[in-house]
N, C-alpha and C positions, 0 to 999 in steps of 0.2 A: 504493500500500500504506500508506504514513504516513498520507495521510489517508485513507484506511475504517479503519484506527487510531485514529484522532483523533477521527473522527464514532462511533464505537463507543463509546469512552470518555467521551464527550461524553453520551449514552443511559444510559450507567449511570449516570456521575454523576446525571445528570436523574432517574431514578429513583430511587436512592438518597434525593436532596434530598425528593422526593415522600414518602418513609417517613419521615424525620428530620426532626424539627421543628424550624425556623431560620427565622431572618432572612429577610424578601427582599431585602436586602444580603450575607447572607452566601451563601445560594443563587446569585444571581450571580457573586460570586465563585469560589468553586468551580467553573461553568459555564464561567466563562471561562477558572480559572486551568489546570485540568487538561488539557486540550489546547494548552494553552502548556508544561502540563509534558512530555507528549509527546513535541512536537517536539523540544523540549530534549535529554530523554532519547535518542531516535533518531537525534540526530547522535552523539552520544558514549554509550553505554549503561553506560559506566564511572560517570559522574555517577552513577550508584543505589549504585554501592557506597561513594563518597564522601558522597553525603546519611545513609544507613544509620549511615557510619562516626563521622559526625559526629554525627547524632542519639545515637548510642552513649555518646560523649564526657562531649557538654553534656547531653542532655537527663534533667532530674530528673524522680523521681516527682512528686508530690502533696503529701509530708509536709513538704518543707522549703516550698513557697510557701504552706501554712495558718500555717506557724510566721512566716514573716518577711513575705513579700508580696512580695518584690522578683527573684522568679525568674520574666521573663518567660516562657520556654521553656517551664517545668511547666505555663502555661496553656492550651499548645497541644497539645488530648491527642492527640499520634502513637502513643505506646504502649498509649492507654486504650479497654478496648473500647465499643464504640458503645454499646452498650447502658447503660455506668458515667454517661455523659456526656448522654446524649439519654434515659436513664429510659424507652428502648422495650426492651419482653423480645424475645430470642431473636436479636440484634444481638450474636453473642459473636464478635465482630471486630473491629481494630483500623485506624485507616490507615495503621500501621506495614505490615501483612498486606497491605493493598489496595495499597501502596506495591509493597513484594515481589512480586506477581504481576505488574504493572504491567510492572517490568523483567526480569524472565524473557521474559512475552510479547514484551517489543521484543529481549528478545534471540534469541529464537526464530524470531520472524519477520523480521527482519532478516535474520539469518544464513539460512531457507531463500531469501528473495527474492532475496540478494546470491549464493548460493550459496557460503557462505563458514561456513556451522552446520560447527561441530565441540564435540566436549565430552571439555575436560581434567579429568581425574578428579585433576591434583595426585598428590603424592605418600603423601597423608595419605588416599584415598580408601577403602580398602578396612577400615584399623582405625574411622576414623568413620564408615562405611557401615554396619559388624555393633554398634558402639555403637548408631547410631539407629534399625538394625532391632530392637534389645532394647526400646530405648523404646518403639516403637511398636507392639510386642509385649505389653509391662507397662502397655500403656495400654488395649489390648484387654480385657487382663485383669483388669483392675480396673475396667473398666466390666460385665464379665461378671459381677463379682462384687460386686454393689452400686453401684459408682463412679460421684460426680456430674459430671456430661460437663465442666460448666462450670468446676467446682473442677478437672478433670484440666487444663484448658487455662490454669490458670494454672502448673501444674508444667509438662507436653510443651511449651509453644510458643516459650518461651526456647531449647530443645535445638535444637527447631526450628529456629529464629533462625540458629543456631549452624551448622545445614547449608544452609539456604539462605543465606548471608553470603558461608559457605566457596567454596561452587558457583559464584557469582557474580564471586567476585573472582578463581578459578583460570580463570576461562574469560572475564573483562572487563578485567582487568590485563593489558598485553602489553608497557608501557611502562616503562624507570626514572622518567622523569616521574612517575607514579603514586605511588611512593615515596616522594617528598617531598612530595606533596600530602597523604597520609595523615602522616608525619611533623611539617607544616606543621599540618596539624591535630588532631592530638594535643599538641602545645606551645601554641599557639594556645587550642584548648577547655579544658584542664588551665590555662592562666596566665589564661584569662577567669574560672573559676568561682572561682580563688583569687584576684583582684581582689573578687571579688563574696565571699569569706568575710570577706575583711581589712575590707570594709566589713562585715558581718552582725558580727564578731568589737569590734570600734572603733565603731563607732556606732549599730548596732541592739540592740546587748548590752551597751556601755559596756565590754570587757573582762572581763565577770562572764560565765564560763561555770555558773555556780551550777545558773541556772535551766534550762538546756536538756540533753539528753543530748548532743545535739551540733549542729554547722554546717548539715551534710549528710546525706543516707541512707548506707547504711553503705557503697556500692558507690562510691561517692567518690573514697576513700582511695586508691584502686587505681588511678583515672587520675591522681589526683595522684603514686603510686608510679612512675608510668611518666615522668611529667616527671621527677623525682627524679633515678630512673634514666638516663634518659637524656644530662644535663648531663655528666657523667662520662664515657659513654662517647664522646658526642662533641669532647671534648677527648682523648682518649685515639687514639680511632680514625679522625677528623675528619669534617666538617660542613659545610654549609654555613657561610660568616663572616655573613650577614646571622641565620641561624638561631641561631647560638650566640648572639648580639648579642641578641636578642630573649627566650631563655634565660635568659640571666645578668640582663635588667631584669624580669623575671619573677619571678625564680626569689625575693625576698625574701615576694612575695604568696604564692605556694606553699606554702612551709616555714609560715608562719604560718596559712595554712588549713588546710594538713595536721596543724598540732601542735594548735589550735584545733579540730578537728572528734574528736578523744580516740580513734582508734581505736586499742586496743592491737593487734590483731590487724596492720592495717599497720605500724603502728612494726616490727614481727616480722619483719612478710614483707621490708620494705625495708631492715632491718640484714643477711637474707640475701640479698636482692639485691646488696646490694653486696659481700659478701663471694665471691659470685659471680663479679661483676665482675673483681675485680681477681684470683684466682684463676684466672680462664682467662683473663685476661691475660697474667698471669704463665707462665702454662704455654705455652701456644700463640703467646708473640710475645715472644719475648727480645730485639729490639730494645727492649722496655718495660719490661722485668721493671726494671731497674735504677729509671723511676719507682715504678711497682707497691709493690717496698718501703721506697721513700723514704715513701709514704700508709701502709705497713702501722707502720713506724716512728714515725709522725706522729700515727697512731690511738692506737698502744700509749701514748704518753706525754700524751696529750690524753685519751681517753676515763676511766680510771681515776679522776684527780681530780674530773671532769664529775660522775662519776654518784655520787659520797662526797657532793658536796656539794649536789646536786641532786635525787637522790631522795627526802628527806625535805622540798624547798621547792614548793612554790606558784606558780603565774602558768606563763606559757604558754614560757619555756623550759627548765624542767625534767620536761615533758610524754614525753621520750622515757624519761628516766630514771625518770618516776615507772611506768610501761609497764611498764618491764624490774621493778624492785623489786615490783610488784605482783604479779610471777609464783610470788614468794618469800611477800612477806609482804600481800598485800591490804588496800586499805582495804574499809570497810563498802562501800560501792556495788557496790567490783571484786567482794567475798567473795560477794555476794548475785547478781552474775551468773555468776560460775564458780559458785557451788550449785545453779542454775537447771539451766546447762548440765549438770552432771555426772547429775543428774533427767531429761534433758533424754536424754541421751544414751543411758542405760538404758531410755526409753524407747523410743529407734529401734531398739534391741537387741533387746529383746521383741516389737516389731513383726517385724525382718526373721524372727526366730524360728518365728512362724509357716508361714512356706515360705522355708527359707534356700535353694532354689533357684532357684526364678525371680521370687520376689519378691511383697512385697505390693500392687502395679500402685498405678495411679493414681487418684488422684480420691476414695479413702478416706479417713479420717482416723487418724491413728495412734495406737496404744492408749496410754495414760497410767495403769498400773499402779503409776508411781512419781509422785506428784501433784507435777503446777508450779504456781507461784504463774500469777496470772490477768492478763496482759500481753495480752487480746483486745483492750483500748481505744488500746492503739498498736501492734499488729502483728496481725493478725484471721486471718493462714493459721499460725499459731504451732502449731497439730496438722499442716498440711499440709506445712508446709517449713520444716522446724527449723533453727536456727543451723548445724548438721554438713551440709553439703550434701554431701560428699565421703560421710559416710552414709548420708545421703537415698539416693541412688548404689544403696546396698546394700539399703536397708530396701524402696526400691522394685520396684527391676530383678533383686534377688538378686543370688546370687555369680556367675551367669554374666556377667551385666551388671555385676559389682562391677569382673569380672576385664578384661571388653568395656574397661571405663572407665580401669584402668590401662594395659594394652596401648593407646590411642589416646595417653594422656598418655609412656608412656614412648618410643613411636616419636618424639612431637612433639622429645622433649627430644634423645633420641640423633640426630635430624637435627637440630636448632638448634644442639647442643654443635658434630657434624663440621662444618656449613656455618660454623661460628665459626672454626674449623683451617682449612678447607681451601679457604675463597673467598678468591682473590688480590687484589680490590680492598678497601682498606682501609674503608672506606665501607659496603663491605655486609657487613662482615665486624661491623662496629658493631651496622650493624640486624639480625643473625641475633643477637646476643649479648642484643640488646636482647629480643628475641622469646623468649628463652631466657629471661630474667629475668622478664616477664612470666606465660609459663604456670607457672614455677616458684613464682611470686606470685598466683598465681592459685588453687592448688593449696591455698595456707596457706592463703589467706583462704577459700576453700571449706569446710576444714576446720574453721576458727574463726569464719567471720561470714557465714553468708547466700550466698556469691557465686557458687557453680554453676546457682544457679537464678535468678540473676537476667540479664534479657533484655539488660542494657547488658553486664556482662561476656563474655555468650556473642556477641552479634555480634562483639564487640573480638576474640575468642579464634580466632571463626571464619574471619576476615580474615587472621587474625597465620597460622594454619595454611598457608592457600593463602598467605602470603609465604611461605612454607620451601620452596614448590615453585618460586617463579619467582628464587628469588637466584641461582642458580647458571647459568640462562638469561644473567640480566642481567650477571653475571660474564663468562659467555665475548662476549659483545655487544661490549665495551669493547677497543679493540688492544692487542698490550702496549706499541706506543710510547706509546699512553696513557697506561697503568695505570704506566710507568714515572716519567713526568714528574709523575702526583699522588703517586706513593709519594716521587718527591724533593722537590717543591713545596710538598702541602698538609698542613693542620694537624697531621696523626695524630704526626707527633713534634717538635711545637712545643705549646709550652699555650698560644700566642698563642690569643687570643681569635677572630682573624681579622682579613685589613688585606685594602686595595679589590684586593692583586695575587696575595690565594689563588688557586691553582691548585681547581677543582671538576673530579670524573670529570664528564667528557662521556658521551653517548649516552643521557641522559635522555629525551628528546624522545622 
């Protein structure tokens, strides 16, 4: 079965190569590498949602390697359709897509050969199922009604993304191991690209953010928000000790890529994350509370001064404060993108107006009755997918799909709050917290900058979902003579960093 797999795959690519104009080096390459990925894949079929997760991560658009040159990844177009790359029409496919089929099929065929196919619908199946039947519904629709097929499939395939990611990881994740390989690489991908800002920020810019809007695209911030995030809770709830270690040498690259890359929006969503944090700390783990307001204590007398004397300076750390003042009193730049926006806004208003019940579908262009200024030379779907994506939400799919879209988000939150209460190992009690913080930051940043529609945040989204179904698996997996010895052993109530004789929960493997 692997190989009449293997030699199938091997025919397509073949063909494929035949259509797309390349190299006879690079043709071969692909000839060969693809049935090497295969096998790969077929011994472990989880590796597709760790490639996915990680493409997720790291991998940048386009905008920032025209800007600097030095983002190897944006060169390797996995997200970019065939057709953007190879200049052949009718190629509206990505090898992000070919990737995707790729490992369903071995998971599919696998599972009937071994006779071992089952399919976990996760906990989260039935509010994302009536969500992405509205999409594919408003996608119908808007093609019925003028819609260009190609402009729809840069709004539906990120959603997409988003269910096939889910699907895969509820039904290919069975291990805690998995866990920390996805944890491992979101600290990892998040501490790589902020190496790589600290140099764009220091020496490809001299420290003059003058000239540029920013670092990164705007969906950036958010994986930097999640490293952010997560330092915190893993000193809080504990960690691995090699992982925190890796963390803390990190974590100066970070801060400085994240403050240098200017998103106000993240500064936002990540002052509510943390507020988060240590709130249902507080509440849910009174063995902590007494840290908890020792930080809230620490903040009060620390943040006040910060922002009196920082919101009116210049250079990269008073970036948070100037964020926050900005919300008040805007300079020219901030004032000129909030007037964009609030034009901006009114426009998706008038749009969903037209049929405020199922929506004005996909692949049209939205009316601009209240005129914007002319941003097509650096953002070209600026009618298609406006800044509100949490609007888009409405303007597209209507209020049934408005309502689809908070029902998926509110089930996610009210299961990541309980599984934060009620998972006994402290460890996963972290990563549900963390998962909590994430869609809740996810949410801002949709509403303020781009991020529901963009394909790196929906695979990350659709991952973190099917984790909310397997914590509580992996919780009862663990003994309690276990889970007793890390609750007395390891870090969750020590701020040590980590020593060689931390106790870790077992039953990863």
């Amino acid at each position: 079965m692997l190989a009449f797999l293997a030699i199938l795959t091997t025919l397509a690519v073949a063909m494929l190569v035949l259509i797309v104009p390349s190299s006879l080096l690079v043709s071969l390459f692909a000839i060969v590498l693809v049935p090497a990925l295969v096998v790969w894949l077929w011994r472990a079929p989880v590796r597709g949602v760790y490639v996915l997760f990680v493409a997720a991560v790291v991998q940048e658009t386009q905008y920032s390697s025209l800007l600097y040159g030095d983002d190897f990844g944006s060169r390797v177009p996995f997200f970019e359709d065939f057709a953007t790359w190879t200049h052949v029409k009718g190629l509206s496919f990505t090898m992000a897509e070919l990737f995707m089929l790729l490992v369903v099929l071995i998971w599919l065929i696998k599972g009937i050969a071994h006779r071992t196919l089952r399919f976990d619908p996760g906990t989260l199946m039935r509010p994302l199922g009536i969500y992405c039947g509205i999409v594919l519904f408003a996608e119908l629709h808007g093609l019925s009604s003028g819609g260009d097929f190609r402009l729809s499939l840069w709004e539906v395939r990120s959603q997409a993304y988003m269910l096939i990611a889910y699907v895969l990881a509820c039904n290919l994740i069975d291990k805690r191991r998995a866990l920390d390989i996805l944890l491992w690489s979101l600290v990892l991908g998040a501490g790589i690209k902020g190496i790589q800002g600290t140099w764009r920020y220091y020496i490809s810019l001299h420290g003059n953010l003058h000239s540029v809007e920013s670092l990164f695209p705007h969906e950036q911030s958010y994986f930097f928000n999640a490293f952010l995030c997560y330092l915190p809770i893993a000193l809080l709830y504990g960690a691995p000790a090699r992982l925190k270690k890796v963390m803390v040498a990190l974590l100066p690259f970070v801060i400085i890529s994240s403050f240098a890359n200017q998103r106000r929006a993240a500064i936002l969503a990540l002052c509510v994350a943390f507020l988060v944090i240590l709130a249902v700390t507080a509440v849910a783990q009174p063995a902590r509370r007494h840290r908890v307001m020792l930080i809230f204590v620490l903040l009060a007398l620390v943040l006040p001064p910060y922002y009196v004397y920082y919101s009116t300076k210049s250079g990269l750390l008073s970036v948070p404060a100037r964020a926050i003042a900005s919300s008040f009193s805007p300079d020219p730049r901030d004032a000129s993108s909030n007037l964009y926006r609030v034009s901006e806004d009114k426009d998706i208003m008038a749009t969903m107006r037209t049929s405020p019940l199922y929506g004005y579908g996909f692949g049209k262009p939205m009316l601009t009755p209240f005129p914007l200024a002319d941003i097509s030379n650096i953002y070209i779907f600026w009618n298609i997918m406006p800044h509100d994506s949490i609007m888009w939400v409405w303007m597209r799919m209507g209020t049934i799909g408005y309502l689809a879209f908070w029902l998926l988000i509110g089930a996610a939150v009210l299961q990541a709050t309980s599984l934060t209460v009620r998972l006994r190992d402290p460890w996963l009690q972290g990563v549900a917290l963390l998962i909590l913080t994430l869609i809740l930051q996810e949410v801002i940043l949709g509403y303020l900058d781009l991020q529901w529609t963009n394909y790196r945040n929906l695979i990350t989204i659709g991952v973190l979902f099917a984790l909310l179904s397997k914590l509580s698996t992996f919780d009862r997996a663990v003994s309690p003579e276990e889970r007793q010895r890390v609750k007395q052993k390891s870090a969750p109530y020590r701020w040590a960093i980590g020593t060689r004789g931390e106790a870790r929960p077992r039953g990863r493997e």
